[in-house]
PDB file with SEQRES, HELIX, SHEET and CRYST1 records, atoms N, CA, C and O in Angstrom:
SEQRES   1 A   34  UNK UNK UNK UNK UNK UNK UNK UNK UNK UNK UNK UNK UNK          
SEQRES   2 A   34  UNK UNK UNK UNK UNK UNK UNK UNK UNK UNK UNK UNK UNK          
SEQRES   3 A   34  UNK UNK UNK UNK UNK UNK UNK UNK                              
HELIX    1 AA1 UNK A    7  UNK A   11  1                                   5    
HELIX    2 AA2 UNK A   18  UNK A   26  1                                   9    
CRYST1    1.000    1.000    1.000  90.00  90.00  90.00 P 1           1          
ATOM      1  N   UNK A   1     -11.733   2.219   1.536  1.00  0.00           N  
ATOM      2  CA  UNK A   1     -10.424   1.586   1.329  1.00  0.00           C  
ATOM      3  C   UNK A   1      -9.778   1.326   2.687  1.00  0.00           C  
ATOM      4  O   UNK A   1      -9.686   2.146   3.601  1.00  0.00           O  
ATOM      5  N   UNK A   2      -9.371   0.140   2.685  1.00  0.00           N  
ATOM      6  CA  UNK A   2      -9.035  -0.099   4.016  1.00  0.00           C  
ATOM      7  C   UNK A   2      -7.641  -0.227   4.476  1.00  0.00           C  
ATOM      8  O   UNK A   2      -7.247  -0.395   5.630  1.00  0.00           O  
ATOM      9  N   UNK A   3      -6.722  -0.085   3.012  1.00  0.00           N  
ATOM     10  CA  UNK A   3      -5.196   0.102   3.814  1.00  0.00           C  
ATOM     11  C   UNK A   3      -5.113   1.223   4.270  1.00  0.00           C  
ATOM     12  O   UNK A   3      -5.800   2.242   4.199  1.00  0.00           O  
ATOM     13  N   UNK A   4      -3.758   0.801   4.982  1.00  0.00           N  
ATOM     14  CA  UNK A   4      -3.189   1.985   5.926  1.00  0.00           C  
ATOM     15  C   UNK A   4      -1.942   1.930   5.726  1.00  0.00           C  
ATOM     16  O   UNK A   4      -1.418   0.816   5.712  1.00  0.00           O  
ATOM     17  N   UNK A   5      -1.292   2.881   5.559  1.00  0.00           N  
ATOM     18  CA  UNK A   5       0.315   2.942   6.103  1.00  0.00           C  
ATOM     19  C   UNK A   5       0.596   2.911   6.975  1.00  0.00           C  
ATOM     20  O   UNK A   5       0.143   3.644   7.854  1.00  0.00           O  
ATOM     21  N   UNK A   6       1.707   1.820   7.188  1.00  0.00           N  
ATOM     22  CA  UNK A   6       2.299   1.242   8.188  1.00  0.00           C  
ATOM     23  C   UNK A   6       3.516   2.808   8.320  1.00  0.00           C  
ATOM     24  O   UNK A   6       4.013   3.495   7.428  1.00  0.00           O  
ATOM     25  N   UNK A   7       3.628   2.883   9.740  1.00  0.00           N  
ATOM     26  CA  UNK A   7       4.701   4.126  10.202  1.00  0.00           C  
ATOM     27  C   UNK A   7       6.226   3.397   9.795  1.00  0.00           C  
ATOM     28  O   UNK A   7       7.197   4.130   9.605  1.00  0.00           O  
ATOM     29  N   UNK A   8       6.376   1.526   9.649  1.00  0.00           N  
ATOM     30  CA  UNK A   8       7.729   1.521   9.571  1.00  0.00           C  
ATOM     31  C   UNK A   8       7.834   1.961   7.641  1.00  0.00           C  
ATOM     32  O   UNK A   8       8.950   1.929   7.122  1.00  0.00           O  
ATOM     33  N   UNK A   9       6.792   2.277   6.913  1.00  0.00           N  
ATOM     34  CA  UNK A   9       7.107   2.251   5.493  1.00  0.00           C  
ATOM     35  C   UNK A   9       7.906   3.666   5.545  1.00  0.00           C  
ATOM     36  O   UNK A   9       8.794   3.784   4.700  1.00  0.00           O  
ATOM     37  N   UNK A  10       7.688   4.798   6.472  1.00  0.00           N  
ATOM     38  CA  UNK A  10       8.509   5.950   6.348  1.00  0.00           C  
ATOM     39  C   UNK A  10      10.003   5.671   6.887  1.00  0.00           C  
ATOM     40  O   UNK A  10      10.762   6.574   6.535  1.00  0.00           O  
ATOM     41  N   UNK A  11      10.430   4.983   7.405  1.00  0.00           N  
ATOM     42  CA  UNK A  11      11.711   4.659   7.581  1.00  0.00           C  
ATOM     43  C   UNK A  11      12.561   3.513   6.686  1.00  0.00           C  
ATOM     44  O   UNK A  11      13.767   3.334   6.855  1.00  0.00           O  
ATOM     45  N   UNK A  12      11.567   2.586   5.477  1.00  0.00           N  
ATOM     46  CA  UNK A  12      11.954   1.650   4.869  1.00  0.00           C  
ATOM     47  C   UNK A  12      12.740   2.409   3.799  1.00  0.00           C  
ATOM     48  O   UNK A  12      12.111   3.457   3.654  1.00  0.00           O  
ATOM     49  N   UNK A  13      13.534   2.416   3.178  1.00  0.00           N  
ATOM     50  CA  UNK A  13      14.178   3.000   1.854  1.00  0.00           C  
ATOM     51  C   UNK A  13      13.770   2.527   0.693  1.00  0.00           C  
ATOM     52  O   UNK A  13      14.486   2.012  -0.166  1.00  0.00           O  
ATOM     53  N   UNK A  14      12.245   2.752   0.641  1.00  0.00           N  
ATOM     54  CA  UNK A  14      11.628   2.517  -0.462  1.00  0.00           C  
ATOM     55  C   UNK A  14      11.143   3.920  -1.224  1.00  0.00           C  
ATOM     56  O   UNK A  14      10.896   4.849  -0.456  1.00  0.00           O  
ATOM     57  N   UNK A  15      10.991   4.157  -2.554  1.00  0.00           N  
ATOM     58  CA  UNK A  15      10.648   5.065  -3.205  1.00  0.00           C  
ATOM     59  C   UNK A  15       8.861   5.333  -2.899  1.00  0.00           C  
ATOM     60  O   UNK A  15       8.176   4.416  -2.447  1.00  0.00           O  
ATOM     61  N   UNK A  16       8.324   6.582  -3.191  1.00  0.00           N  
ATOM     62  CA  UNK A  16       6.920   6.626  -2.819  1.00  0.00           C  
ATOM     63  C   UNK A  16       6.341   6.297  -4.362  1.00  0.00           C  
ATOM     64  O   UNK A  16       5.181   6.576  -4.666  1.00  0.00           O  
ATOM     65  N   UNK A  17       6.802   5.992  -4.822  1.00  0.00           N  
ATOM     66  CA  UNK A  17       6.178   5.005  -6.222  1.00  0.00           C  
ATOM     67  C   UNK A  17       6.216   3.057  -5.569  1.00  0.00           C  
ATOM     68  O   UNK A  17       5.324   2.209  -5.548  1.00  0.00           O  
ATOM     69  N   UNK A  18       7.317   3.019  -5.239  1.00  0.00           N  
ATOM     70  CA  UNK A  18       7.349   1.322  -4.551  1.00  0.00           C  
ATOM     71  C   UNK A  18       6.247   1.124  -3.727  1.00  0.00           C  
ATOM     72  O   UNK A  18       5.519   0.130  -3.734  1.00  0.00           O  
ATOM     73  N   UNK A  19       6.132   2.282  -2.889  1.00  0.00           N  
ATOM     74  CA  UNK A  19       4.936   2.151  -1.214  1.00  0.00           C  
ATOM     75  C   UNK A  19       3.732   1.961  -2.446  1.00  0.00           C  
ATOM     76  O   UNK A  19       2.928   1.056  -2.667  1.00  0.00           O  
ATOM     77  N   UNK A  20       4.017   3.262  -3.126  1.00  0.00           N  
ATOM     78  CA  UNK A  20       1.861   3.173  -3.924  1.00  0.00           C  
ATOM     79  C   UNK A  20       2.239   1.853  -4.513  1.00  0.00           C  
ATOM     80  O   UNK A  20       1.792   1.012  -3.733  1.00  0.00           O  
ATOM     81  N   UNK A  21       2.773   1.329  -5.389  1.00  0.00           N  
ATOM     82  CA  UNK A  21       2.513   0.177  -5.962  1.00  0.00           C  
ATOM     83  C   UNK A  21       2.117  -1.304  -4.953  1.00  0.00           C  
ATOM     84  O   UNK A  21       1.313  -2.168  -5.303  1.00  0.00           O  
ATOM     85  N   UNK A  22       2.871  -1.306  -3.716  1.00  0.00           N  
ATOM     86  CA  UNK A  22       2.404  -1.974  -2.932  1.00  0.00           C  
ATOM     87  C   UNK A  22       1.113  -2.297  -2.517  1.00  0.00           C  
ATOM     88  O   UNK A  22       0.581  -3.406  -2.471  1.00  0.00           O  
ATOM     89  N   UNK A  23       0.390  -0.507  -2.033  1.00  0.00           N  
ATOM     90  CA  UNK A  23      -0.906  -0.440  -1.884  1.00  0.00           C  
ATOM     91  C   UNK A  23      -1.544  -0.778  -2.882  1.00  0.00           C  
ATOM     92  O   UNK A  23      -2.541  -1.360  -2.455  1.00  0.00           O  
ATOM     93  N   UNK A  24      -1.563  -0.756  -4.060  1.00  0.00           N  
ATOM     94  CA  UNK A  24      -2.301  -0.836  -5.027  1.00  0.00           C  
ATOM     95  C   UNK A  24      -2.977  -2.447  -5.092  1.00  0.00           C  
ATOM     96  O   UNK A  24      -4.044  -3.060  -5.082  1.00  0.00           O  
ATOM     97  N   UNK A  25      -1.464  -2.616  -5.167  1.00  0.00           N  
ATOM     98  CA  UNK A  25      -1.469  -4.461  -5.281  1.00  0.00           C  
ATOM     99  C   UNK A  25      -2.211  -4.969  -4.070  1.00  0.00           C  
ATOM    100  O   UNK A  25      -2.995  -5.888  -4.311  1.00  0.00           O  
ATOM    101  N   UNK A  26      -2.127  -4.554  -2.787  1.00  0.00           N  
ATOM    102  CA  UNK A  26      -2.687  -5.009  -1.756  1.00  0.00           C  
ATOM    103  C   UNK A  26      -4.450  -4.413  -1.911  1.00  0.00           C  
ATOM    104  O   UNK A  26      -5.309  -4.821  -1.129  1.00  0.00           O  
ATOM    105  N   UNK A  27      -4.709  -3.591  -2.835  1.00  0.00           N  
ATOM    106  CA  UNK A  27      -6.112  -3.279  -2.656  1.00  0.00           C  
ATOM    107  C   UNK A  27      -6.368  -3.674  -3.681  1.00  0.00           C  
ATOM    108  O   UNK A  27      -7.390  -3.035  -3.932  1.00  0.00           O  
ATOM    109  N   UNK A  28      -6.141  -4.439  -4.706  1.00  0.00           N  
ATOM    110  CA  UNK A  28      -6.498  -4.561  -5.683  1.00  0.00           C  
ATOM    111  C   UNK A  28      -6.556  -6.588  -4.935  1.00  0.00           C  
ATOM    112  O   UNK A  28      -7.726  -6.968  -4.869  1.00  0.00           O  
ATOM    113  N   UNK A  29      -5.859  -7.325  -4.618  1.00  0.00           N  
ATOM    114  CA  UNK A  29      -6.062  -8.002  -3.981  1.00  0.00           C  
ATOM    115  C   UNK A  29      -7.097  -8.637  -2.529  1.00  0.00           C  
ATOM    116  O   UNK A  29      -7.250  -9.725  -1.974  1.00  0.00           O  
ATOM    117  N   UNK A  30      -7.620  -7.281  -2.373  1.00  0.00           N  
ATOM    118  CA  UNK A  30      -8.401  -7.627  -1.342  1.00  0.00           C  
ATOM    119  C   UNK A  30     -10.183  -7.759  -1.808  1.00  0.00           C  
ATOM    120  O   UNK A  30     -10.630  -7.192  -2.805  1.00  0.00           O  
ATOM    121  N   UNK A  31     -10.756  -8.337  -1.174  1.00  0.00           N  
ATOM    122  CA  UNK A  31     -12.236  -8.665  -1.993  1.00  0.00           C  
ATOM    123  C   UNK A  31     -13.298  -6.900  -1.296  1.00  0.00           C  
ATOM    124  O   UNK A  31     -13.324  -6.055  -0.401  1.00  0.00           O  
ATOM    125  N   UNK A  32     -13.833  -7.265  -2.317  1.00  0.00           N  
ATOM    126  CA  UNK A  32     -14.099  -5.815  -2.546  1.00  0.00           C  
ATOM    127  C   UNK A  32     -15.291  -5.435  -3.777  1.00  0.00           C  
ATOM    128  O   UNK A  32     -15.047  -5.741  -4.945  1.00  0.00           O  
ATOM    129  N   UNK A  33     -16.510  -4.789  -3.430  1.00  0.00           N  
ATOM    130  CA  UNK A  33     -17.320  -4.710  -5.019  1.00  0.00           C  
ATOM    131  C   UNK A  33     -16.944  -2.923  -5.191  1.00  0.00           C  
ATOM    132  O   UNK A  33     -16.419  -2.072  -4.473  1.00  0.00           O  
ATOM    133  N   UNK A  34     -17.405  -2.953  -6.237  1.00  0.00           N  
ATOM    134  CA  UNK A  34     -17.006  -1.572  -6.835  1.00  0.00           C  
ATOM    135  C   UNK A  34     -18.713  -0.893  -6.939  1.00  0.00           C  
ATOM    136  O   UNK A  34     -18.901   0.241  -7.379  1.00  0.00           O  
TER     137      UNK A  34                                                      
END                                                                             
């Protein structure tokens, strides 16, 4: 898996349900075999 957290997501005022859903969407978007 190739995301990463970005260091500004710990200072964004986002919930750690918003950040995972982000990642999700961004890895679920990226090409990829299972």
């Amino acid at each position: 898996m190739k995301i990463m957290l970005r260091e500004d997501y710990k200072t964004e005022s986002k919930s750690a349900a918003e950040i995972r859903a982000e990642i999700v969407v961004a890895y679920l978007q990226e090409d990829h075999e299972d």
